[in-house]
DSSP file (Angstrom, degrees, kcal/mol; ACC not computed):
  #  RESIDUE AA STRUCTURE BP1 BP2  ACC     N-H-->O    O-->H-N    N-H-->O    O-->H-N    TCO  KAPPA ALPHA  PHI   PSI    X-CA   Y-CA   Z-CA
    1    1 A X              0   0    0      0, 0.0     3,-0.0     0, 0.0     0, 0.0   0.000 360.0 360.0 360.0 128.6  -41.8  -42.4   44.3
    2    2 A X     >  -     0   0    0      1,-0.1     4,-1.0     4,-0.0     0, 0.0   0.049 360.0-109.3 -64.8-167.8  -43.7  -45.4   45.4
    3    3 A X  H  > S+     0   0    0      2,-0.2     4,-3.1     3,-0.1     5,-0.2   0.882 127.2  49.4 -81.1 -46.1  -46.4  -46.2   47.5
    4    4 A X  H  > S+     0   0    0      2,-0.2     4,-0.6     3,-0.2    -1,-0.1   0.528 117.4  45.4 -69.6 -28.8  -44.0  -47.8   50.1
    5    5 A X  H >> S+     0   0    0      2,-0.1     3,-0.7     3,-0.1     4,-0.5   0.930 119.1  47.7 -79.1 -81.6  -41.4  -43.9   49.8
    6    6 A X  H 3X S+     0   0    0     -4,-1.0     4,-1.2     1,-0.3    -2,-0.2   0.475 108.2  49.5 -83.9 -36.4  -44.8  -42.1   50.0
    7    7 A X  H 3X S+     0   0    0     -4,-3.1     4,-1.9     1,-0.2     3,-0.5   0.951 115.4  44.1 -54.3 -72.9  -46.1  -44.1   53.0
    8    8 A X  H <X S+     0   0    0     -3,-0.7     4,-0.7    -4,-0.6    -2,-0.3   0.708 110.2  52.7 -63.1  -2.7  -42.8  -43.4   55.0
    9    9 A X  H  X S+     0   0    0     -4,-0.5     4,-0.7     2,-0.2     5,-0.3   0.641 112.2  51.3-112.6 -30.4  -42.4  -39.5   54.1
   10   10 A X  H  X S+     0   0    0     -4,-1.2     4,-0.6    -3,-0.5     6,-0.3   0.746 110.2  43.9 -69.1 -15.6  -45.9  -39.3   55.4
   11   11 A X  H  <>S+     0   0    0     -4,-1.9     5,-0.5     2,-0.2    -2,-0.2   0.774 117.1  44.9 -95.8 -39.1  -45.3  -41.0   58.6
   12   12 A X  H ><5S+     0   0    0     -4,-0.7     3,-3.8     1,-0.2    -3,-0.2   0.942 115.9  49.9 -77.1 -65.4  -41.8  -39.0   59.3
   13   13 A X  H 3<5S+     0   0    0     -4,-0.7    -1,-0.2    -5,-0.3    -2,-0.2   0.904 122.1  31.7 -47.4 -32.5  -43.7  -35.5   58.3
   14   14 A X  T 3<5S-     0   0    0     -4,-0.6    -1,-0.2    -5,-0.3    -2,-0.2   0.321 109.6-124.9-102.8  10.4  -47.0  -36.3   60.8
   15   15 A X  T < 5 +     0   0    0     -3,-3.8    -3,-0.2    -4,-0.2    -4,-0.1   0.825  62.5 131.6  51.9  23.2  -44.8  -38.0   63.1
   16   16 A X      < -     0   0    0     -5,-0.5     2,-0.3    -6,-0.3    -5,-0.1   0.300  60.7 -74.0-102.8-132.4  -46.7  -41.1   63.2
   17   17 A X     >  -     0   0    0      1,-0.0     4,-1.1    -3,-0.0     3,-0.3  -0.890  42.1-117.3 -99.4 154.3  -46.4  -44.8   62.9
   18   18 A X  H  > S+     0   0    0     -2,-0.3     4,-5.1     1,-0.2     5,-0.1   0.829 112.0  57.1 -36.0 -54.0  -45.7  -46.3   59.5
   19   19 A X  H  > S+     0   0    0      1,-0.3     4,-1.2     2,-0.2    -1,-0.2   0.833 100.3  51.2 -50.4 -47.6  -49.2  -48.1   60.1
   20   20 A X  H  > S+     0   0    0     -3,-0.3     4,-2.2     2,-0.2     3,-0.3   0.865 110.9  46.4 -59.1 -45.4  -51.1  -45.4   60.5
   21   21 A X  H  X S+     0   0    0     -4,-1.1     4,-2.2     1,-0.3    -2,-0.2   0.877 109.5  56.3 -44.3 -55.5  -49.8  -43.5   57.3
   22   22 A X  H  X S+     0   0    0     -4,-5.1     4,-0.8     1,-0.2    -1,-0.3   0.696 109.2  49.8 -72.6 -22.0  -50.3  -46.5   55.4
   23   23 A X  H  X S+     0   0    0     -4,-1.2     4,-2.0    -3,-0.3    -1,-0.2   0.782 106.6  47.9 -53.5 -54.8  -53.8  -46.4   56.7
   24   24 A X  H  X S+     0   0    0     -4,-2.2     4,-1.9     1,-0.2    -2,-0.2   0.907 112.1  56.1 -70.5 -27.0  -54.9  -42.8   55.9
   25   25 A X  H  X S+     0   0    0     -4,-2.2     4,-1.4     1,-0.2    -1,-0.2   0.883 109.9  44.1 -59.9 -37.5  -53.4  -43.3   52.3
   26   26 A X  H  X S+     0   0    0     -4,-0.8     4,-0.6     2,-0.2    -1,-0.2   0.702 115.0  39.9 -89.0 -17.5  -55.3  -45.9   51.9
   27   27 A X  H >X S+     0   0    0     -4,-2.0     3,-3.3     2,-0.2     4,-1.2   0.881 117.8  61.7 -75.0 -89.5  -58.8  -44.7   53.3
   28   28 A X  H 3X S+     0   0    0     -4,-1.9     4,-1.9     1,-0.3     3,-0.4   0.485 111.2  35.1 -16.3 -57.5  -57.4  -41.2   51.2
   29   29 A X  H 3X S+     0   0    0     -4,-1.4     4,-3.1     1,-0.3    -1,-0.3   0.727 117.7  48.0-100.4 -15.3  -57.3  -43.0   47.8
   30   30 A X  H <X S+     0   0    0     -3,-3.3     4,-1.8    -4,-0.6    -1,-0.3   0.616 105.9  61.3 -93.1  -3.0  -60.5  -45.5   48.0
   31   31 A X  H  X S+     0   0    0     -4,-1.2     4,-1.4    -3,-0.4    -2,-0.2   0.859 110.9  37.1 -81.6 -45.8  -62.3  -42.6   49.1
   32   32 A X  H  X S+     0   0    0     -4,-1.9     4,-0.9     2,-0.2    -2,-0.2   0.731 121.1  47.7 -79.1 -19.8  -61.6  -40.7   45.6
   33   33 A X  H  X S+     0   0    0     -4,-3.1     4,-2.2     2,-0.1    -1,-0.1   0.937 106.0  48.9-118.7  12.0  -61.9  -43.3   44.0
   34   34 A X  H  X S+     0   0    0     -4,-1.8     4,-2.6     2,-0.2    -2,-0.2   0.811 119.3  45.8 -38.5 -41.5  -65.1  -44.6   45.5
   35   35 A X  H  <>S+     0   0    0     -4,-1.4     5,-1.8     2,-0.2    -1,-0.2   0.933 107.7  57.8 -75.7 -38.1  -66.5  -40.9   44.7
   36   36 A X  H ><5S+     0   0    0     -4,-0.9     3,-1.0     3,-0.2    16,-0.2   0.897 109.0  44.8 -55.1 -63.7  -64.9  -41.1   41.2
   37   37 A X  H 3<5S+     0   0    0     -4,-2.2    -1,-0.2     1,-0.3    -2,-0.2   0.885 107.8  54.5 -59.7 -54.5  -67.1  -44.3   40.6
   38   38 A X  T 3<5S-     0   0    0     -4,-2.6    -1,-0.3     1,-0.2    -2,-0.2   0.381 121.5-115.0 -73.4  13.3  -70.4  -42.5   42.2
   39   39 A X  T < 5S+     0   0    0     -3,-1.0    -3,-0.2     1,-0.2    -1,-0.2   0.402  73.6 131.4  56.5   2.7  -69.5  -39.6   39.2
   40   40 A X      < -     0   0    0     -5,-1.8     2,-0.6     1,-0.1    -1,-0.2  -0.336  54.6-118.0 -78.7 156.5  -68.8  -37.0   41.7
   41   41 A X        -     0   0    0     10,-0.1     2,-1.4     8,-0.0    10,-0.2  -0.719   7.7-143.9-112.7 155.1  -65.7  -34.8   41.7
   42   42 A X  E     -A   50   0A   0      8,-2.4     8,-0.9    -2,-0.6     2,-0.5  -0.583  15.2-173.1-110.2 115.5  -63.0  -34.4   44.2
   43   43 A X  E     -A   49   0A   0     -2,-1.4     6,-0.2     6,-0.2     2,-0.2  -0.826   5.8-165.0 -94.0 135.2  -61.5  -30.6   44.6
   44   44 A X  E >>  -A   48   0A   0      4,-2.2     4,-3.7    -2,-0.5     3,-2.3  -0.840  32.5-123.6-107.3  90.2  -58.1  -30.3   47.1
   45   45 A X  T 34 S+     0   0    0      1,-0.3    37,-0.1    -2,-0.2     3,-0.0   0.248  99.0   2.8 -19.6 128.2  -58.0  -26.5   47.7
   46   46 A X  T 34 S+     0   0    0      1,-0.2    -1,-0.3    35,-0.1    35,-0.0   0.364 128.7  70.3  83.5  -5.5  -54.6  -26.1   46.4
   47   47 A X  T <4 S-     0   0    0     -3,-2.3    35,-2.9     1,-0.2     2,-0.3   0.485  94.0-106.1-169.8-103.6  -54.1  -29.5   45.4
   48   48 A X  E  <  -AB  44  81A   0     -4,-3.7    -4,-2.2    33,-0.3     2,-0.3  -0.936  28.5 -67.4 152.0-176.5  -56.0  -30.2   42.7
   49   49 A X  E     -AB  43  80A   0     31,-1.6    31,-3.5    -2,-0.3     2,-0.3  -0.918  22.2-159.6-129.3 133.0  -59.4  -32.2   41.0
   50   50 A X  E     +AB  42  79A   0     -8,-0.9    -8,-2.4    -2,-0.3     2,-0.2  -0.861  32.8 140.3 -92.1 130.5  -60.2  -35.8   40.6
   51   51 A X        -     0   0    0     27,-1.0     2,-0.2    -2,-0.3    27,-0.1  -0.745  44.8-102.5-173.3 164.2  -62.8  -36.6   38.0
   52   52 A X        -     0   0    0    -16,-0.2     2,-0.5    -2,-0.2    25,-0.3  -0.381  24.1-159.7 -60.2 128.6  -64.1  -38.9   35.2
   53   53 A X  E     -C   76   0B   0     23,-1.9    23,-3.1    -2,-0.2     2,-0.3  -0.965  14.6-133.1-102.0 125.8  -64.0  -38.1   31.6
   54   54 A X  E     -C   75   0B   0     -2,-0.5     2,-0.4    21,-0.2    21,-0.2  -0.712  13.5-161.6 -83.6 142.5  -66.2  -39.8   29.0
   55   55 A X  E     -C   74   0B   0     19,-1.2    19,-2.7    -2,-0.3     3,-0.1  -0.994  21.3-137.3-121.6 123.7  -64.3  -41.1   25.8
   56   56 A X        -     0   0    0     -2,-0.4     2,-0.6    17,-0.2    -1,-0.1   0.179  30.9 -88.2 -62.4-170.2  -66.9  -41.5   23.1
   57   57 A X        +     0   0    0     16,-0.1    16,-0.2     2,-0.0     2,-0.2  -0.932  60.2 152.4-108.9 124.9  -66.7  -44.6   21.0
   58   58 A X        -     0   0    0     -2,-0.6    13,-3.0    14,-0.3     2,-0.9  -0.582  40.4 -71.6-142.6-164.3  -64.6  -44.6   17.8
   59   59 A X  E     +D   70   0C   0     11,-0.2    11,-0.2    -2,-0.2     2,-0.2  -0.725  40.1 175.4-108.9 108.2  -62.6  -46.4   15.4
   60   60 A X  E     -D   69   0C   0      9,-1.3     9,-3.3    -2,-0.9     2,-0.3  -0.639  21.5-130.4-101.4 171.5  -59.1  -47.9   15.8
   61   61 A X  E     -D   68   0C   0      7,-0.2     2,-0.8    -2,-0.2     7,-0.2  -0.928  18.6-130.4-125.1 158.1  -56.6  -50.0   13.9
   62   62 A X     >  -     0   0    0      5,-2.3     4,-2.4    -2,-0.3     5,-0.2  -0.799  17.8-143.3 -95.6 128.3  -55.0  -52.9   15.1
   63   63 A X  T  4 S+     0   0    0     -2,-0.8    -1,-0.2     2,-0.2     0, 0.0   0.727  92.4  50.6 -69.6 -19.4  -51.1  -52.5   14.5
   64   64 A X  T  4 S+     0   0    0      1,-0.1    -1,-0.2     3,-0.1    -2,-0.0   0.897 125.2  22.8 -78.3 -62.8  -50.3  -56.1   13.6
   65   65 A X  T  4 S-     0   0    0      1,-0.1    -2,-0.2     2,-0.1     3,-0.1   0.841  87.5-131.3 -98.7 -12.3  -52.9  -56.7   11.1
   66   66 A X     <  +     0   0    0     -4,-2.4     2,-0.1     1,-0.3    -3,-0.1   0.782  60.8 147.2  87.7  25.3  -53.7  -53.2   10.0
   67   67 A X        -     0   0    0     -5,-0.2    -5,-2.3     1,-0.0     2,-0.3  -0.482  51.6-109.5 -84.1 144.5  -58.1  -54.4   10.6
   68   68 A X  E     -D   61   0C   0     -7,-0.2     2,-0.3    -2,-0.1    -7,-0.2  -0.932  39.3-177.1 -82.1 132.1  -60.5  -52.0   11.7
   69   69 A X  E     -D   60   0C   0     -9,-3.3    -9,-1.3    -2,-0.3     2,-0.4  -0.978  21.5-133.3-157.9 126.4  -61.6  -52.4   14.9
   70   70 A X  E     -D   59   0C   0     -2,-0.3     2,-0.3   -11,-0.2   -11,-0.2  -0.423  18.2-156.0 -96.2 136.5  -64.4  -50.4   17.1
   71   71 A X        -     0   0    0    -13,-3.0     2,-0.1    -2,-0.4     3,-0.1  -0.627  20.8-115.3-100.2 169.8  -63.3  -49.6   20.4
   72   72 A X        -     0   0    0     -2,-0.3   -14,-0.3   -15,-0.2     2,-0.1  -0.570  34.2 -84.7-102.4 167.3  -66.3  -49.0   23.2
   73   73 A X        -     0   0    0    -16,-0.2     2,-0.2    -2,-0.1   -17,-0.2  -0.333  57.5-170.9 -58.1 150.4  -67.4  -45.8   25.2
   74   74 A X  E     -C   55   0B   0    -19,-2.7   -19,-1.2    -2,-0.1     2,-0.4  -0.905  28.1-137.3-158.5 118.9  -65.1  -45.7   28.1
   75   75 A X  E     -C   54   0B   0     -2,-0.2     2,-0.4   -21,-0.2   -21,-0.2  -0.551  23.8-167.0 -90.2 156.2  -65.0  -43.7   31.3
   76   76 A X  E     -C   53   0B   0    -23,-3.1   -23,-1.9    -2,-0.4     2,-0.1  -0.933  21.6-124.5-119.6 148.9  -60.9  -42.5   32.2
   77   77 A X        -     0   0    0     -2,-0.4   -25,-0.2   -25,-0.3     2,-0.2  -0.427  34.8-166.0 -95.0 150.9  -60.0  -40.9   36.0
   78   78 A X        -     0   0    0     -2,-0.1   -27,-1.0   -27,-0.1     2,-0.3  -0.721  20.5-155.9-159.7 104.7  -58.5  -37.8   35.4
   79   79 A X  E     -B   50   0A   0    -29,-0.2     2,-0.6    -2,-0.2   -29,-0.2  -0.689   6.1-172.0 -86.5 130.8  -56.3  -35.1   37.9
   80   80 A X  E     -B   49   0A   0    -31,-3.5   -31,-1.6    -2,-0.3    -2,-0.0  -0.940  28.7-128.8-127.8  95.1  -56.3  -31.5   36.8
   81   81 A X  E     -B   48   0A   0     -2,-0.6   -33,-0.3   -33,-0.2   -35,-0.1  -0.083  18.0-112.6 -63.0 174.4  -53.6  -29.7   39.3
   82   82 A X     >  -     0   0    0    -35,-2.9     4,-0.9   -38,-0.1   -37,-0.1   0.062  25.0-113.5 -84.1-163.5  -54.4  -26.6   41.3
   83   83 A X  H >> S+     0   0    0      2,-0.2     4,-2.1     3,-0.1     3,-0.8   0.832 123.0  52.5 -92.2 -63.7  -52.6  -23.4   40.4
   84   84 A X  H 34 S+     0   0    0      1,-0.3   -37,-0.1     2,-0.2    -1,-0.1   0.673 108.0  52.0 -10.1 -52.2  -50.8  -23.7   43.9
   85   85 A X  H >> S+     0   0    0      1,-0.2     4,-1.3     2,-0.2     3,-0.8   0.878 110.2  54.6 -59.8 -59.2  -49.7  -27.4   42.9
   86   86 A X  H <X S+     0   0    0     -4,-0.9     4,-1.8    -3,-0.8    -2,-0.2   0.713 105.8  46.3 -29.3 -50.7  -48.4  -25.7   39.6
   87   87 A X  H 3< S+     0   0    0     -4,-2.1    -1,-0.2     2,-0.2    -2,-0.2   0.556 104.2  58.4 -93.9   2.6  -46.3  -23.3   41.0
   88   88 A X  H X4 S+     0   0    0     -3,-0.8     3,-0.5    -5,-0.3    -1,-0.2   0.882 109.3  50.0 -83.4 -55.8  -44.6  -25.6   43.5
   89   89 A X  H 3< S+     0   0    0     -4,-1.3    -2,-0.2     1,-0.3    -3,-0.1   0.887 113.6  43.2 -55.8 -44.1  -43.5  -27.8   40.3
   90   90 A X  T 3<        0   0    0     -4,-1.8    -1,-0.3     1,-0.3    -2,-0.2   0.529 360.0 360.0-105.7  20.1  -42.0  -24.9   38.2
   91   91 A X    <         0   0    0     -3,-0.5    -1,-0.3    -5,-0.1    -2,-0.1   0.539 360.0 360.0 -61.7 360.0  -40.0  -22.8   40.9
């Protein structure tokens, strides 16, 4: 599903204008990931958690030249679904 399916199936389910959908989606996702940024985490009862995971700094190889090559600390966004979310998926 796109953003552009995901926009319209919110607008037909709340019965609103296309604009408007496309509005709350987009306040919805800069809002998680503004909070994401500030380090906080974001619970949706039912749903699921947004947060940051640190990846330490290690050693790679480059597949072309077969070099060793140090990759940096890096933080990664990370969704953990709810149990609710879970059970929806495997009926």
């Amino acid at each position: 599903m796109t953003k552009t399916e995901l926009i319209s199936v919110v607008a037909n389910k709340a019965g609103i204008p296309k604009a408007a959908a496309e509005k709350a989606i987009n306040a919805a996702t800069d809002a998680i990931q503004l909070a994401l940024k500030k380090g906080d985490k974001v619970t949706l009862v039912g749903f699921g958690t947004f947060d940051v995971a640190q990846r330490a700094a290690r050693q790679g190889v480059n597949p072309r030249t077969r070099e060793t090559i140090k990759i940096k600390a890096s933080k990664a966004p990370r969704f953990r679904p709810g149990k609710a979310f879970k059970e929806v998926v495997n009926k």
